[in-house]
C-alpha positions as CSV (number, residue, x, y, z in Angstrom):
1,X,12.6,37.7,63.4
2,X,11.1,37.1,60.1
3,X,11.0,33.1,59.0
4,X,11.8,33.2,55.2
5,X,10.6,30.0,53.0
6,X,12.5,29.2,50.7
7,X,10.5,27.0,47.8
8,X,12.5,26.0,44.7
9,X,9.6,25.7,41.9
10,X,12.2,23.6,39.5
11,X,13.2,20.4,40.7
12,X,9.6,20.4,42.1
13,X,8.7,20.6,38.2
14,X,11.5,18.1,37.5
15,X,9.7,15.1,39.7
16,X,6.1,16.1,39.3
17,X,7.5,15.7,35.2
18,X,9.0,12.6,35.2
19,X,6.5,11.5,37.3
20,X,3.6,11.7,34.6
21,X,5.8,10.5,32.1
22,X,7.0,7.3,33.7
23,X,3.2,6.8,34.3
24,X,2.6,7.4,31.0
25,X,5.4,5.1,29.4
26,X,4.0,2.2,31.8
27,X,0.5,3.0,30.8
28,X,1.5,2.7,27.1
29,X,3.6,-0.5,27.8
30,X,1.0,-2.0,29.2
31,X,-1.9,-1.6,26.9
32,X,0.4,-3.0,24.3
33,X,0.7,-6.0,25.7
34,X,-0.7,-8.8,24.0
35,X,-3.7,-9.9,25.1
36,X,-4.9,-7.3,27.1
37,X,-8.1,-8.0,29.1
38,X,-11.4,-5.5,28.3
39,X,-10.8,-3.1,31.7
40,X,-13.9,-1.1,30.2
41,X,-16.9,-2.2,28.6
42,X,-16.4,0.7,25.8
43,X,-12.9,0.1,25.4
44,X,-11.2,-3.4,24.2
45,X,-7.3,-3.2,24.6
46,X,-6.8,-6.0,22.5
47,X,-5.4,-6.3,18.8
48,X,-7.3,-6.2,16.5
49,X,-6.4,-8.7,13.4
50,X,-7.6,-8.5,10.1
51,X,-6.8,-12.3,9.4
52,X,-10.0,-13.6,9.8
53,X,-11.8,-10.8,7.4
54,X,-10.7,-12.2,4.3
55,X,-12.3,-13.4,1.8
56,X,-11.1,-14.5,-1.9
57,X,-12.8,-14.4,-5.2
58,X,-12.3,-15.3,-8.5
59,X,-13.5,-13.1,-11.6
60,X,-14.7,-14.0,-15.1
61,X,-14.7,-11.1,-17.1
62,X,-15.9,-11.3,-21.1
63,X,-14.5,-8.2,-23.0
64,X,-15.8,-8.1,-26.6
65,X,-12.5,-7.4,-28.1
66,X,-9.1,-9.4,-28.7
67,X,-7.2,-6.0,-29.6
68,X,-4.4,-6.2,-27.2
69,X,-3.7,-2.2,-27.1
70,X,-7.8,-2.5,-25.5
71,X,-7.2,-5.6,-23.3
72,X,-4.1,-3.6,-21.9
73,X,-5.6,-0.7,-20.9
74,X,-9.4,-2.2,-19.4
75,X,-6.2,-4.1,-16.9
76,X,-4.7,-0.7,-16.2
77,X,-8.2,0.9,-15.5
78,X,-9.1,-2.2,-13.0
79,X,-5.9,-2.6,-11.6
80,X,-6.1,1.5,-10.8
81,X,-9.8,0.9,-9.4
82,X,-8.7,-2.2,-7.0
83,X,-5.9,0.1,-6.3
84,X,-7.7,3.6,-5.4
85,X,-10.3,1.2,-3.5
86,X,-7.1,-0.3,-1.4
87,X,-7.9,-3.9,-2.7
88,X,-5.0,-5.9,-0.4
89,X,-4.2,-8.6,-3.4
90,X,-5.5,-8.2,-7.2
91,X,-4.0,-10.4,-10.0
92,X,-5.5,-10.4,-13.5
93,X,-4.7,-12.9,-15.5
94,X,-5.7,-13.2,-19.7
95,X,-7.1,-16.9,-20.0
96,X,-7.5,-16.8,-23.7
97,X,-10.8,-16.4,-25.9
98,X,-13.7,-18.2,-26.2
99,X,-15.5,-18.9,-29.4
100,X,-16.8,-15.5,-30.4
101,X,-13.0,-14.5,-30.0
102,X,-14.0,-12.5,-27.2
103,X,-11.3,-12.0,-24.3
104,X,-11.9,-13.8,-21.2
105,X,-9.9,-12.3,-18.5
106,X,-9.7,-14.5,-14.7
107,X,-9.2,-11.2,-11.8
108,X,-8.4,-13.1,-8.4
109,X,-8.8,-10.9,-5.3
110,X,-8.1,-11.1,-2.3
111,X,-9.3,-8.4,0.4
112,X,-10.9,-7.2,3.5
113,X,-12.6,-4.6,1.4
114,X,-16.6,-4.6,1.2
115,X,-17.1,-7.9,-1.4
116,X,-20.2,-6.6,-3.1
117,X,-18.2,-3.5,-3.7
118,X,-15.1,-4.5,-5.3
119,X,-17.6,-6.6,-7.4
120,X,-19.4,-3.6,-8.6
121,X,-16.0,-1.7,-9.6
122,X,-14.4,-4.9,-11.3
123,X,-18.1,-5.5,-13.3
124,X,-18.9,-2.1,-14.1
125,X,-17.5,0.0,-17.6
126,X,-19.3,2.7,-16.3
127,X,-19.4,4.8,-19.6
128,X,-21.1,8.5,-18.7
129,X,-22.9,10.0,-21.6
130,X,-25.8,13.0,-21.6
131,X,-28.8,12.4,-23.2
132,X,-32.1,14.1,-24.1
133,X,-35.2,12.5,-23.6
134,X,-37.1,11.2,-27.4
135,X,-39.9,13.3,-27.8
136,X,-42.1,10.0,-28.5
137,X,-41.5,8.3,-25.3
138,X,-44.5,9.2,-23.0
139,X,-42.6,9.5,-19.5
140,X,-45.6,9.8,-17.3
141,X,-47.4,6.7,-18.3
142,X,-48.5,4.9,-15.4
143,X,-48.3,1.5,-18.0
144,X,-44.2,2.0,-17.7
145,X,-43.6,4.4,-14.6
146,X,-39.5,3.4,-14.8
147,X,-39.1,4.8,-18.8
148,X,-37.1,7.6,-17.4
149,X,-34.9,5.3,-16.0
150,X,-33.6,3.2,-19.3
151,X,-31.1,4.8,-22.0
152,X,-33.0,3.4,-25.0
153,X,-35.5,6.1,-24.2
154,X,-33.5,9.1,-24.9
155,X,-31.1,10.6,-27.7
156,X,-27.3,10.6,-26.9
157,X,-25.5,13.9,-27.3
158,X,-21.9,14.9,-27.7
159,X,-21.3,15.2,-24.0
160,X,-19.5,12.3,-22.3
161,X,-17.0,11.3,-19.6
162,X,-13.9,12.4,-22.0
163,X,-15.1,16.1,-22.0
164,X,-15.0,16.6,-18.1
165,X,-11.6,16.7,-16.6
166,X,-13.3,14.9,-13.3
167,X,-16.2,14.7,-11.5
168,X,-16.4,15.7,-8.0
169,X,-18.4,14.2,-5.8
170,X,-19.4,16.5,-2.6
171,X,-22.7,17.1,-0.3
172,X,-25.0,20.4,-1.4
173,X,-27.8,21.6,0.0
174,X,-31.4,20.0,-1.3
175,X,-34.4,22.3,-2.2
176,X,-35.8,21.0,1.0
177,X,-32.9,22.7,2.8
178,X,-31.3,19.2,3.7
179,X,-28.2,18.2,2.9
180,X,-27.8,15.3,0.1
181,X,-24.4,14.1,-2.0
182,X,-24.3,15.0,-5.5
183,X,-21.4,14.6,-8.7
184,X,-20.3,17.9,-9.8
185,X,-19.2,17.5,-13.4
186,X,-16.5,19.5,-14.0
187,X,-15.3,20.9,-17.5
188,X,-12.3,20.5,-19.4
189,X,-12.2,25.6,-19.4
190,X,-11.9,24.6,-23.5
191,X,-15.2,23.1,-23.5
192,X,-16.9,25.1,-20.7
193,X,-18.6,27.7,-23.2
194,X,-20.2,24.8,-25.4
195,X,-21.3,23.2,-23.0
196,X,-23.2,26.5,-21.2
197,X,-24.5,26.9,-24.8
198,X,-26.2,23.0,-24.1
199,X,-27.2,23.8,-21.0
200,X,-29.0,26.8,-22.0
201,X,-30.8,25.1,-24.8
202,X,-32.7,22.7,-22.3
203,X,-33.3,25.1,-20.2
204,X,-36.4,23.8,-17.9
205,X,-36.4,20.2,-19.0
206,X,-35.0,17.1,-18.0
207,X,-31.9,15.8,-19.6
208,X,-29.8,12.6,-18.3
209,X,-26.8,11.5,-17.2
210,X,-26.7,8.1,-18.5
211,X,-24.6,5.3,-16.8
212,X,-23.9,1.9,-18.5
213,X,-27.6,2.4,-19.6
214,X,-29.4,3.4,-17.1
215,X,-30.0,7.0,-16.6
216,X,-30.4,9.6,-13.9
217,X,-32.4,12.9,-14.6
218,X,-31.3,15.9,-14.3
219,X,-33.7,18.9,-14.3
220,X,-31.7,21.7,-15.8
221,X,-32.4,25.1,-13.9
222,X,-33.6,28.5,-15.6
223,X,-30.9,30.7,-13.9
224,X,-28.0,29.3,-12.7
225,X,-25.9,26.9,-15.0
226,X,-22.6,27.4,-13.2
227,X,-22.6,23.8,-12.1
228,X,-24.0,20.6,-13.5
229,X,-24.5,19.0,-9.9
230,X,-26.0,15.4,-10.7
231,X,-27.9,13.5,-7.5
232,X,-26.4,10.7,-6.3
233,X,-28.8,8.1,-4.2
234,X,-26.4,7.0,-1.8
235,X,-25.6,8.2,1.9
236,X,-23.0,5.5,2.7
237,X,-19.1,6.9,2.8
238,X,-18.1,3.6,1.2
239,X,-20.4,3.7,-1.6
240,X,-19.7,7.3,-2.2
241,X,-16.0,6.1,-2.2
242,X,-16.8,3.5,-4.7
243,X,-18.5,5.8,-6.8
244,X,-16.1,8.8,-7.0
245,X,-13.4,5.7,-8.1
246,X,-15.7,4.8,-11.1
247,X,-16.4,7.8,-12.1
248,X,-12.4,8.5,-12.1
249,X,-10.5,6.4,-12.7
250,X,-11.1,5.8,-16.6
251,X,-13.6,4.0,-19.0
252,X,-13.1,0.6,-20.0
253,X,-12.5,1.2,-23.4
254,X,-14.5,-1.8,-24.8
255,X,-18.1,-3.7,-23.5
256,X,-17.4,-6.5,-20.9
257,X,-19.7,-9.1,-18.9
258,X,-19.0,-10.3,-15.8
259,X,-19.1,-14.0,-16.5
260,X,-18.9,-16.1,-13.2
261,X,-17.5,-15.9,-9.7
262,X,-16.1,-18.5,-7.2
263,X,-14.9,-18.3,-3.9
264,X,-11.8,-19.8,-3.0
265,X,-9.4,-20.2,0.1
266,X,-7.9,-16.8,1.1
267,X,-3.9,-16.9,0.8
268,X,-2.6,-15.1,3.4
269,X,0.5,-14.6,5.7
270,X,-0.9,-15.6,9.0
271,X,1.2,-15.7,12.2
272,X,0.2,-16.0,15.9
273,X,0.3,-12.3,17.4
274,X,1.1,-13.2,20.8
275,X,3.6,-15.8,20.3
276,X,5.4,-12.8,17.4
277,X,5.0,-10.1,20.0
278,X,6.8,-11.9,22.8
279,X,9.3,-13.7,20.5
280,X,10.4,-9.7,19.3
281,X,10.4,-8.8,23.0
282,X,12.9,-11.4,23.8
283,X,15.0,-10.2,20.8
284,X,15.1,-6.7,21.0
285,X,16.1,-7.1,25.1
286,X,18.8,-9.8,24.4
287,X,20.4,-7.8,21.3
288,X,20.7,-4.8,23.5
289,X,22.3,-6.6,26.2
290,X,24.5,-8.1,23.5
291,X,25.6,-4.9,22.3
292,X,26.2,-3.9,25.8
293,X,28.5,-6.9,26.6
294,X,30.6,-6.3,23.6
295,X,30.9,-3.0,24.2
296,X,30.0,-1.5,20.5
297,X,28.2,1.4,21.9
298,X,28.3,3.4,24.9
299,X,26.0,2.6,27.8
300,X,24.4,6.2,27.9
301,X,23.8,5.5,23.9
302,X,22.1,2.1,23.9
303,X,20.8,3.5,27.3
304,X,18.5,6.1,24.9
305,X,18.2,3.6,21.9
306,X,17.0,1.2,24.1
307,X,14.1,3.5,25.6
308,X,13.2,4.8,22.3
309,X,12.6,1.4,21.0
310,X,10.7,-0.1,23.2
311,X,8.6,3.9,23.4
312,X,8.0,3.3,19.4
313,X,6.8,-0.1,19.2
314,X,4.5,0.3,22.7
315,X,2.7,3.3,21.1
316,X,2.4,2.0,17.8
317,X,0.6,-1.0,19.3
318,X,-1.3,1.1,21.7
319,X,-2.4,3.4,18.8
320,X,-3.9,0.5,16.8
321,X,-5.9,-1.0,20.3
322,X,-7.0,2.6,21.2
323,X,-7.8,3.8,17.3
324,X,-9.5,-0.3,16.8
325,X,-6.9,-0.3,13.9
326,X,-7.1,-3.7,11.6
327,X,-3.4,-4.9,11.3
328,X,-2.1,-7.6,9.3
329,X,-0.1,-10.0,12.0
330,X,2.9,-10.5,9.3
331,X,3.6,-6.7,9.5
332,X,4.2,-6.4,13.9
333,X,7.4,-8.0,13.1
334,X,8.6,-5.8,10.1
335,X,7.4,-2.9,12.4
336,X,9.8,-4.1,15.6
337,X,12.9,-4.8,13.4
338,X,12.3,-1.1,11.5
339,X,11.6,0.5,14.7
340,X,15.7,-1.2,16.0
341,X,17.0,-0.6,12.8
342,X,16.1,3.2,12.8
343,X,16.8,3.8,15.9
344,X,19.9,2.3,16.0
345,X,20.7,4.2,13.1
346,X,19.6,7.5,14.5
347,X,21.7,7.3,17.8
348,X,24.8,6.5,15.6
349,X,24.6,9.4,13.2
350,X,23.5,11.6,15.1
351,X,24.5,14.6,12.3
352,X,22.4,13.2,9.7
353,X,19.6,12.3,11.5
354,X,17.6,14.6,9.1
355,X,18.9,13.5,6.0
356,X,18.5,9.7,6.6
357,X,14.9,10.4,8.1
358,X,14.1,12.7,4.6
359,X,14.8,10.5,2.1
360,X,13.4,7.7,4.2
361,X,10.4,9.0,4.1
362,X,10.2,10.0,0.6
363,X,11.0,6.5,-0.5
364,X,8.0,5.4,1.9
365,X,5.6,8.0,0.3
366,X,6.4,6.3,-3.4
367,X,5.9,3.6,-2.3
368,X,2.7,4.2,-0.6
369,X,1.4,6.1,-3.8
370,X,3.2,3.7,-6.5
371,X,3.2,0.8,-5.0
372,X,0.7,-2.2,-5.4
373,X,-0.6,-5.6,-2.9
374,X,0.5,-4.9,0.5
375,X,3.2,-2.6,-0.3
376,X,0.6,0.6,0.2
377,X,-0.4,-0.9,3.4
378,X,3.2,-2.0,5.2
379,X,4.2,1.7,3.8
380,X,2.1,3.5,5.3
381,X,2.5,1.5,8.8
382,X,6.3,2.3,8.0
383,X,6.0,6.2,7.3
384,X,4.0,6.2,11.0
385,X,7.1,4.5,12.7
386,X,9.5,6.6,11.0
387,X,7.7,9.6,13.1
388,X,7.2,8.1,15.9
389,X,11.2,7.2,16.5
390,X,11.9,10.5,15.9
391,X,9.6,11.7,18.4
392,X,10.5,8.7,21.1
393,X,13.7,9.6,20.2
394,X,13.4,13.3,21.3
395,X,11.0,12.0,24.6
396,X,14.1,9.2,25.7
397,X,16.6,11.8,25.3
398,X,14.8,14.7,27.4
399,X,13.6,12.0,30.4
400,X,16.8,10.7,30.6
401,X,18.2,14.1,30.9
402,X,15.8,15.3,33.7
403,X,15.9,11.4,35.5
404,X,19.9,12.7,36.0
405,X,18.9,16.0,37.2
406,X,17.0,14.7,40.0
């Protein structure tokens, strides 16, 4: 007599799967906790708030103009630096014109952003011309080794930041066969052929790229003048960020000073983290068993909504301990009641869950890209919770389903 064994491989699969994922969804839970004690000394598990990294500065800027066409656009072209930088709060206010009718402009930031940086893009025209050195200015004299740096000592040319369409700023590899960061200048195709024709004209000697005055060489090569590649000192990704947003984002159209600064107290939306993320515990739990009590959904569906919920919010929170993600402590609320909302939502419709999550998305991207203050940052907080309901969602529906099975 032969003994047969008889192993059924899926429900073993069923419980070794909802095993892992109820150890997962606890795991999550509680790492998003607030207030999670350091388990590792790599690893901190608790939130990490940008409340206390703000700082607030006032701006005096003199522009030498009172044409209000020109005072328009140097706002736009600040406002669009701040902007690109992800500057929190920028206001800039006209405060009238002192007595060489000159504009004085007051720009009041607020921010977590690098301060010495935000300084340099709000004091900076950053007009880009290319100039040729003056054939009387003795470059190597060891009585004024820095003449190569200054503008005064060399001709301007045609060639400036209107004729290229942007500048690209990438790494390339040095003549020492290292790796350095350089701004690729690149032309407007109508221009492309002039400006070869420069090139070719200086071939062997050093031209500059001049910036607000003070100028970089540029040695121009004998063979290949495919790309004007300029050097750029820098190493640091911020800088570099910094840079690539002055060079890009527009010319102030007239001369300007940077006048005066002064600190002042930061205004921000500050709210205890702990005391919001047990207070939106307590009301997500008792609005569920509200619904339950009157009866305005099923139990199986606020069963699911429920579970999603709580899935969203606990990896959100969990993503921004793991990932040491800054967080402003006014938007955990916003995210909670968007994460109940959507859900909610979902469950009930279910047919057009596609639809509703589309457009909601789309309005979230505008806003991200359009959008100025904190309405970049709470929208692109938003668009992650949009995904991550769908995808709790899909995780809530599937464990319940096997949870029954078993």
């Amino acid at each position: 007599m032969k003994l047969k064994i008889k192993f059924n491989v899926k429900p073993f699969l069923n419980y070794l799967s909802v095993i892992l994922l109820t150890s997962l969804f606890i795991s999550v839970v509680l790492i998003a906790l607030p207030l999670t004690e350091k388990v590792t000394d790599r690893t901190s598990f608790d939130l990490l708030i940008k409340d206390n990294d703000y700082w607030s500065t006032e701006f005096i800027l003199k522009l030498n103009t009172n044409n209000p066409q020109l005072i328009e656009k140097s706002r736009d072209i600040l406002f669009t630096r701040l902007k690109k930088f992800e500057v929190e709060r920028a206001r800039i206010y006209n405060i009238g014109e002192d007595e060489d009718a000159s504009t004085l402009l007051k720009v009041v930031i607020t921010s977590t952003q690098d301060r010495e940086l935000v300084k340099e893009l709000i004091s900076n025209r950053f007009d880009v011309q290319i100039m040729t050195r003056k054939e009387d200015v003795d470059f190597f004299s060891d009585e004024d080794q820095y003449a190569y740096l200054f503008a005064t000592n060399y001709d301007p040319t045609e060639w400036t930041r209107e004729d290229f369409r942007n500048i690209y700023i990438t790494e390339l590899k040095t003549s020492t066969n290292e790796y350095s960061n350089f701004a690729i200048f690149k032309l407007w195709p109508n221009r492309q052929g002039e400006f070869t024709k420069f090139l070719e004209d200086h071939k062997g000697e050093y031209i500059g790229v001049s910036v607000d005055g003070f100028v970089t060489p540029y040695l121009v090569p004998f063979d290949d003048l495919s790309i004007f590649a300029v050097p750029i000192t820098s190493q640091e990704e911020l800088q570099i960020k910094a840079i690539d947003i002055l060079y890009n984002s527009g010319v102030v159209p007239v001369n300007y000073t940077l006048e005066g600064e002064e600190d002042i107290t930061a205004e921000i939306i500050k709210l205890d983290h702990v005391r919001v993320s047990i207070g939106l515990a307590i009301s997500i739990l008792l609005t569920y068993i509200y619904l339950l009590l009157i009866k305005q959904s099923t139990f199986e569906t606020l069963r699911k909504s429920f579970l999603a919920t709580v899935l969203t919010i606990a990896i959100y929170i969990t993503a921004l301990k793991l990932l040491q993600i800054p967080v402003d402590t006014f938007i955990l609320p916003i995210v909670g009641i968007m994460a109940f909302l959507l859900i909610k939502v979902l469950v009930e419709n279910d047919d057009s869950v596609w639809y509703i999550e589309s457009i909601l998305l789309v309005v979230l991207l505008i806003i991200r890209l359009l959008g100025t203050g904190y309405m970049p940052v709470l929208a692109t907080h938003l668009i992650t919770v949009v995904i991550l309901s769908k995808l709790c969602l899909i995780m809530s529906e599937w464990y319940i389903h096997k949870v029954k099975e078993i």
